[in-house]
RONU-74004 format. One record per atom (N, C-alpha, C): residue in one letter; y, z, x. Coordinates in pm, whole numbers, plus 50000, padded with zeros to 5 digits. Layout:
BEGIN
AYZX
...
REM end
This chain:
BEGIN
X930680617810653
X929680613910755
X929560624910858
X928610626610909
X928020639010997
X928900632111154
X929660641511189
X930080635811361
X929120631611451
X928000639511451
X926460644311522
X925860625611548
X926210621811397
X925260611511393
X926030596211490
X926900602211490
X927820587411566
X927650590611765
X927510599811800
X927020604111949
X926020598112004
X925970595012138
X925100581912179
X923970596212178
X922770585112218
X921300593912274
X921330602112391
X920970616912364
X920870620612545
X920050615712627
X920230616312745
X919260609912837
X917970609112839
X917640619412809
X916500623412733
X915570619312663
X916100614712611
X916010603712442
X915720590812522
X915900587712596
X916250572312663
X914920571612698
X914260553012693
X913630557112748
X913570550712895
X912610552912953
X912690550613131
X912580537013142
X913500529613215
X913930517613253
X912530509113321
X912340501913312
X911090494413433
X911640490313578
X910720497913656
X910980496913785
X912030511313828
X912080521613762
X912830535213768
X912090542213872
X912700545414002
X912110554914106
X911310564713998
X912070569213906
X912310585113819
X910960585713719
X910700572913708
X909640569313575
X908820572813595
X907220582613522
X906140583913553
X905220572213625
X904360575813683
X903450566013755
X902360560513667
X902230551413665
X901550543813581
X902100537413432
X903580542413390
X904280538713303
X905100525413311
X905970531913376
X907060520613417
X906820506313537
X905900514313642
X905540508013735
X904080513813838
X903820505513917
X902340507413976
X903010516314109
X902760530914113
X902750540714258
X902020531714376
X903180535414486
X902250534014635
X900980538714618
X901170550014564
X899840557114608
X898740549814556
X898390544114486
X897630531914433
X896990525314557
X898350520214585
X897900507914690
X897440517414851
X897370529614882
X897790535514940
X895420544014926
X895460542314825
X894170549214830
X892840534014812
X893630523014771
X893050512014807
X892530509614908
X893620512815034
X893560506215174
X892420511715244
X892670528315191
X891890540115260
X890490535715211
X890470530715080
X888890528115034
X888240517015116
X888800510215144
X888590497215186
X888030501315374
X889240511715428
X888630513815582
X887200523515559
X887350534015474
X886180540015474
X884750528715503
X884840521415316
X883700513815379
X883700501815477
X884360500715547
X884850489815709
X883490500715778
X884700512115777
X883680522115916
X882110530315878
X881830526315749
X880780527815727
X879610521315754
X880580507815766
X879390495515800
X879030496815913
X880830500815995
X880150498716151
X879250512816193
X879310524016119
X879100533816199
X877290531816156
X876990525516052
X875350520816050
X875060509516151
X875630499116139
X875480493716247
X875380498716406
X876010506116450
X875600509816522
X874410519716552
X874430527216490
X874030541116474
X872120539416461
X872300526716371
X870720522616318
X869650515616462
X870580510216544
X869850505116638
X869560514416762
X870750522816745
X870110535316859
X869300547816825
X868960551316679
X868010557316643
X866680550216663
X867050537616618
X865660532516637
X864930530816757
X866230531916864
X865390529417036
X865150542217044
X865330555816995
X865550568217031
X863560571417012
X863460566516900
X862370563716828
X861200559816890
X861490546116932
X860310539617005
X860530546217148
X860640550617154
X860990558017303
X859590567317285
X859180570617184
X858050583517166
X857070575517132
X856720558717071
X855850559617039
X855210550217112
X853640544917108
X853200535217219
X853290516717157
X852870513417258
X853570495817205
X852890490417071
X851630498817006
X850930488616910
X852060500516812
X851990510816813
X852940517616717
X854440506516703
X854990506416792
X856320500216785
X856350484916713
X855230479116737
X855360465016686
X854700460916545
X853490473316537
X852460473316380
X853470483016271
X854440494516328
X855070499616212
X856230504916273
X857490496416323
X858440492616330
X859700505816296
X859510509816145
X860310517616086
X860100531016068
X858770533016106
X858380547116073
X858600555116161
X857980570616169
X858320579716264
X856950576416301
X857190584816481
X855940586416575
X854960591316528
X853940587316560
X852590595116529
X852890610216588
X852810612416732
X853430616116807
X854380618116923
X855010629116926
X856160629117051
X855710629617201
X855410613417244
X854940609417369
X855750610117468
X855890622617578
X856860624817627
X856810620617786
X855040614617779
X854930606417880
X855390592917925
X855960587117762
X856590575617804
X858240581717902
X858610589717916
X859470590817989
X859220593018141
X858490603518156
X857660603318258
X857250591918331
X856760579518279
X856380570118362
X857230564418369
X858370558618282
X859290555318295
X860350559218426
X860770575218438
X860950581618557
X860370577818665
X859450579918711
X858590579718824
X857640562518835
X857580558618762
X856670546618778
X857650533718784
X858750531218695
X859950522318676
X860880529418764
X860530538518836
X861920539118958
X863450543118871
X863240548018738
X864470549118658
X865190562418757
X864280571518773
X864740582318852
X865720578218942
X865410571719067
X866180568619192
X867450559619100
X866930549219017
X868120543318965
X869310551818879
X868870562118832
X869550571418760
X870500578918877
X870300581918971
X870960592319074
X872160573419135
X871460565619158
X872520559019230
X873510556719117
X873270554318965
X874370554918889
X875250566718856
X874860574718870
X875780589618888
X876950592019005
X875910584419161
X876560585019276
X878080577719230
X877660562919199
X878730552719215
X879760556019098
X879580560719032
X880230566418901
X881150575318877
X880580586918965
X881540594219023
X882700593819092
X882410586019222
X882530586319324
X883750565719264
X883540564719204
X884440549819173
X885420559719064
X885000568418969
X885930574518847
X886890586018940
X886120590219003
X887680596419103
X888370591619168
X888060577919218
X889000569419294
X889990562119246
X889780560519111
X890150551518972
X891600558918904
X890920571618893
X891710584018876
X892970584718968
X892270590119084
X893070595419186
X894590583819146
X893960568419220
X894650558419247
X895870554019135
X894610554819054
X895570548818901
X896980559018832
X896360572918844
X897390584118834
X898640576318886
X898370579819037
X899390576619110
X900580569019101
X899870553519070
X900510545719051
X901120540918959
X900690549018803
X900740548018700
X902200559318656
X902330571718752
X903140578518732
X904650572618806
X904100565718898
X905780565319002
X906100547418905
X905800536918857
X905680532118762
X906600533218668
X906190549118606
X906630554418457
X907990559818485
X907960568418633
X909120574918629
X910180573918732
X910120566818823
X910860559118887
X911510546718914
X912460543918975
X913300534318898
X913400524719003
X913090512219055
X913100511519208
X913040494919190
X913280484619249
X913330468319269
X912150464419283
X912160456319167
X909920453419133
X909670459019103
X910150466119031
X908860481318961
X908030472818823
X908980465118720
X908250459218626
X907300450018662
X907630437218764
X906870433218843
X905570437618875
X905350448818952
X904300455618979
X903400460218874
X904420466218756
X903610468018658
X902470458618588
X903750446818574
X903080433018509
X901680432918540
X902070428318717
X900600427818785
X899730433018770
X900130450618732
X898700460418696
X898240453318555
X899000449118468
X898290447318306
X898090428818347
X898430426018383
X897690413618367
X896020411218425
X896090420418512
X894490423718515
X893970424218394
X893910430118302
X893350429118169
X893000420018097
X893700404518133
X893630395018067
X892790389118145
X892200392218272
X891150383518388
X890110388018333
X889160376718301
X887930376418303
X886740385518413
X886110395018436
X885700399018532
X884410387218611
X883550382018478
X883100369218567
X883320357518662
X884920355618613
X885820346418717
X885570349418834
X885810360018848
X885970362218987
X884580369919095
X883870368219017
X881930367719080
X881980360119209
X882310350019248
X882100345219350
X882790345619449
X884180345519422
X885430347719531
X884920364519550
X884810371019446
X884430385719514
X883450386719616
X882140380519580
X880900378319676
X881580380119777
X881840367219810
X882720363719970
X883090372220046
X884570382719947
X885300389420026
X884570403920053
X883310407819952
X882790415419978
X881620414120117
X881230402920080
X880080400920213
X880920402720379
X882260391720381
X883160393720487
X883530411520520
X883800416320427
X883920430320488
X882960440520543
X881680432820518
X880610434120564
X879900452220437
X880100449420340
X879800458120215
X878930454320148
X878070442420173
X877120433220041
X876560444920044
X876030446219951
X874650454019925
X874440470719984
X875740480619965
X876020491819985
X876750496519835
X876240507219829
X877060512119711
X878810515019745
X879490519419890
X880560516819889
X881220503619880
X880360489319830
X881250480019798
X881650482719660
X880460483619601
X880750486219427
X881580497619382
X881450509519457
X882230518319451
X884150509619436
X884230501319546
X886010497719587
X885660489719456
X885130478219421
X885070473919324
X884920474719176
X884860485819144
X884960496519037
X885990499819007
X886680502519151
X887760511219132
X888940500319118
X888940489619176
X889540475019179
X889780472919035
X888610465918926
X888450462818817
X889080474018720
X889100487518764
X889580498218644
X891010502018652
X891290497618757
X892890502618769
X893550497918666
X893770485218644
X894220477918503
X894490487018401
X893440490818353
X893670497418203
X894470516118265
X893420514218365
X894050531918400
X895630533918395
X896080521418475
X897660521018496
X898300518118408
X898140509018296
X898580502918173
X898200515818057
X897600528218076
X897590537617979
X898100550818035
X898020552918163
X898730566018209
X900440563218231
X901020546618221
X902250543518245
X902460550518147
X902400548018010
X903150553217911
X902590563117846
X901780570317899
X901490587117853
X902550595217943
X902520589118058
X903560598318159
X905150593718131
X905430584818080
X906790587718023
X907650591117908
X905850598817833
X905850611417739
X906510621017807
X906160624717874
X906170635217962
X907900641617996
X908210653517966
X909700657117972
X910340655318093
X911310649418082
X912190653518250
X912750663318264
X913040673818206
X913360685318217
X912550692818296
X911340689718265
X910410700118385
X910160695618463
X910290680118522
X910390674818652
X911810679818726
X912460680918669
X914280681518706
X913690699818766
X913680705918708
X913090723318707
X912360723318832
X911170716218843
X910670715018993
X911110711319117
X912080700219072
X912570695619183
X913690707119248
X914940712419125
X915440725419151
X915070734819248
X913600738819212
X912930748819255
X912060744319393
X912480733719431
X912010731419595
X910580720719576
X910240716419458
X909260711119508
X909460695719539
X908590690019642
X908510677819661
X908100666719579
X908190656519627
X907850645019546
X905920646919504
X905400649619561
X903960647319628
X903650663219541
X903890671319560
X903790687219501
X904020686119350
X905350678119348
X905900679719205
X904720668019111
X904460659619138
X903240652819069
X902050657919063
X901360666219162
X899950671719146
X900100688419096
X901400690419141
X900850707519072
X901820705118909
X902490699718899
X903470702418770
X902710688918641
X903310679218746
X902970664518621
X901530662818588
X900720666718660
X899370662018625
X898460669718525
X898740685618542
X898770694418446
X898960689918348
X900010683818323
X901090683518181
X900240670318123
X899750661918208
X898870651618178
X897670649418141
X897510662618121
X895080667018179
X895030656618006
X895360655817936
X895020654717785
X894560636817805
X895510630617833
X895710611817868
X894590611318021
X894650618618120
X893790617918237
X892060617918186
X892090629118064
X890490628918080
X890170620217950
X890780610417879
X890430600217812
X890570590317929
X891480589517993
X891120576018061
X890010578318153
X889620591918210
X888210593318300
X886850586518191
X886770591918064
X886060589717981
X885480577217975
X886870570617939
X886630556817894
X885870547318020
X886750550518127
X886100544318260
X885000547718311
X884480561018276
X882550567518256
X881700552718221
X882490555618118
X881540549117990
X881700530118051
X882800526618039
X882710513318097
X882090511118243
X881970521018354
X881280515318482
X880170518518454
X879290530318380
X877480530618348
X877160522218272
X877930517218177
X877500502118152
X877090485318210
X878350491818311
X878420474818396
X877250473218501
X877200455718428
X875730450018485
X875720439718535
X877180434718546
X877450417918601
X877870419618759
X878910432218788
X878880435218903
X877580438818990
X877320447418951
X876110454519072
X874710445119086
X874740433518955
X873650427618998
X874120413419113
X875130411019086
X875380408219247
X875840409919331
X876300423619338
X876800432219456
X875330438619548
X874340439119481
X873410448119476
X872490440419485
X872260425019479
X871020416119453
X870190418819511
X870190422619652
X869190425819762
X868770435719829
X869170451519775
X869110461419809
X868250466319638
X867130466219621
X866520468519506
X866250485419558
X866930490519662
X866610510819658
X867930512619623
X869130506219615
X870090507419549
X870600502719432
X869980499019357
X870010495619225
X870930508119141
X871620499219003
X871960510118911
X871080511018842
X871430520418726
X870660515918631
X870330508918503
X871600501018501
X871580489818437
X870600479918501
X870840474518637
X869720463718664
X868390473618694
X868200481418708
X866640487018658
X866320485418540
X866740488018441
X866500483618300
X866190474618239
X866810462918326
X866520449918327
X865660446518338
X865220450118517
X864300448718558
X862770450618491
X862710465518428
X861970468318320
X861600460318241
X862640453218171
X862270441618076
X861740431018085
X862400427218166
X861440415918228
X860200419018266
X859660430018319
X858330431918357
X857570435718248
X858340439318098
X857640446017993
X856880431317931
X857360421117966
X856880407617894
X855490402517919
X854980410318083
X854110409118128
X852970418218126
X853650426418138
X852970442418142
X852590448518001
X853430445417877
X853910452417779
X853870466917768
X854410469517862
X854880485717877
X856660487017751
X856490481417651
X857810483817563
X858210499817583
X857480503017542
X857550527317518
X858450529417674
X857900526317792
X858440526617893
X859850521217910
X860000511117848
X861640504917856
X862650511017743
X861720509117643
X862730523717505
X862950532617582
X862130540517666
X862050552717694
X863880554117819
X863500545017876
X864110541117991
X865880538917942
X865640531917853
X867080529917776
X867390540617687
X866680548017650
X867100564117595
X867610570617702
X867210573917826
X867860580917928
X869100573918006
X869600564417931
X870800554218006
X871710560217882
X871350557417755
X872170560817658
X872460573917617
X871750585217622
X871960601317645
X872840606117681
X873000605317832
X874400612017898
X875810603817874
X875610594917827
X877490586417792
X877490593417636
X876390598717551
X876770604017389
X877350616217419
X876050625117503
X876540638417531
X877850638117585
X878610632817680
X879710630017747
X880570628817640
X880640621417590
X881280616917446
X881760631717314
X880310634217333
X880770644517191
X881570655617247
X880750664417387
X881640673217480
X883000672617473
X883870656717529
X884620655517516
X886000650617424
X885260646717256
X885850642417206
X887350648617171
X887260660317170
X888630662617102
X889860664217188
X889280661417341
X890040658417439
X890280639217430
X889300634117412
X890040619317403
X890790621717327
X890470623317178
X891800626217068
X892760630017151
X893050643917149
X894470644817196
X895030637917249
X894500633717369
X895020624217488
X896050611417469
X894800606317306
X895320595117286
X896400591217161
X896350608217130
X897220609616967
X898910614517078
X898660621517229
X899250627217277
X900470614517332
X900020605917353
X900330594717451
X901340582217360
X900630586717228
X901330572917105
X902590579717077
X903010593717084
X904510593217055
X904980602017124
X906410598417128
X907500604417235
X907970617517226
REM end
């Protein structure tokens, strides 16, 4: 008898067990990666839906923005006859969008640096100091988030009229800045305790103060998380339309331009000036895209910067 033939199989020879890390994919058992290019298929078309969904209704106002009201309502889907650049024009100057456009810039500004300034602040000593009530305080900043901003429409009235602010853009301004702190503080807390102590420790070494060492060292180190949260709070106060229309009810030369827009509409029912109100809502929606694309790869960072330690 041959010795050869009595020797078990080499490994080789064997074949691969079911359920073997080692086993080819698709043999023995089903790869992650399977389930792994599933998931990905599945978000693609998620964000495909939404990115038509969205995308389809603001081309289409972009659209009727150029053309006149029997165009917009007799052929809906098509392109302009022509590029009517007077519907903006009247829109500007005749709908008062102009003046309403400058007071939304004013308050916008002028509430996103205060928002900033404030929220920084409080958001950093928060993150990196250690002190009796500090979570407390925090709490308080994020439970704002869970308040309804309509709730509190009427108790605001009040305390705004008592301070004698109704109907000034510095009420809406404090109230801007009131309503945004929430998220500002609840997202710069934990971007800033990204942030190394080593180069706080280095400053302090090197003579700087409490007050020095946050605006010339930490905030720097922060610009990435600071100008997503400026962003985001852009974009959420040129939107808002529940505040200023009753902060603002009675001062119609201070209007934003959200309740001009409104206003527009309602008068388009009568008037049917539609081209004029497309037009009008194209110049509301413009500067928050441009803003947007300018800054996107700064939100990214900010917010890819902020998720890990």
């Amino acid at each position: 008898m041959n010795p050869q033939s009595t020797l078990p199989p080499t490994p080789a020879a064997l074949p691969p067990k079911t359920g073997d890390p080692s086993a080819p994919a698709g043999r023995g058992r089903k790869g992650p990666r399977s389930e792994v290019r599933l998931f990905a298929g599945l978000g693609h078309v998620a964000l495909a839906v939404w990115a038509v969904i969205v995308i389809v209704p603001i081309l289409w106002t972009f659209l009727a923005a150029f053309k006149n009201t029997s165009e917009i309502f007799s052929s809906p889907w098509t392109l302009p006859a022509e590029l009517r650049w007077e519907n903006f024009g009247r829109a500007w100057t005749k709908a008062n969008v102009g003046r309403y456009f400058l007071n939304s810039v004013l308050v916008v500004s002028c509430s996103t640096f205060g928002t900033m300034l404030l929220g920084s602040m409080a958001a950093y000593v928060l993150a990196r100091y250690k002190f009796w009530g500090n979570r407390a305080i925090y709490y308080l900043f994020v439970s704002g988030l869970a308040f309804p901003v309509f709730l509190a429409l009427v108790p605001l009235f009040f305390v705004v009229k008592n301070l004698g602010l109704l109907d000034t853009h510095t009420g809406v301004v404090l109230v801007y800045i009131a309503y945004s702190l929430p998220f500002t503080v609840f997202f710069l807390a934990a971007f800033f305790k990204t942030l190394p102590s080593s180069v706080a420790e280095a400053g302090m070494i090197d003579g700087c103060g409490h007050t020095r060492l946050f605006f010339q060292v930490m905030m720097p180190m922060a610009k990435p998380g600071l100008i997503s949260v400026a962003i985001f709070n852009i974009i959420g106060q040129w939107a808002q339309y529940q505040l200023p229309l009753v902060l603002l009810s009675n001062a119609k030369d201070k209007w934003v331009l959200t309740q001009g827009i409104a206003d527009i509409s309602v008068n388009a029912g009568y008037e049917a000036d539609w081209s004029g109100l497309f037009a009008a809502l194209t110049i509301a929606i413009l500067p928050m895209i441009i803003v947007y694309a300018v800054f996107q790869r700064q939100i990214q960072a900010g917010l890819t910067s902020g998720a890990v330690k």
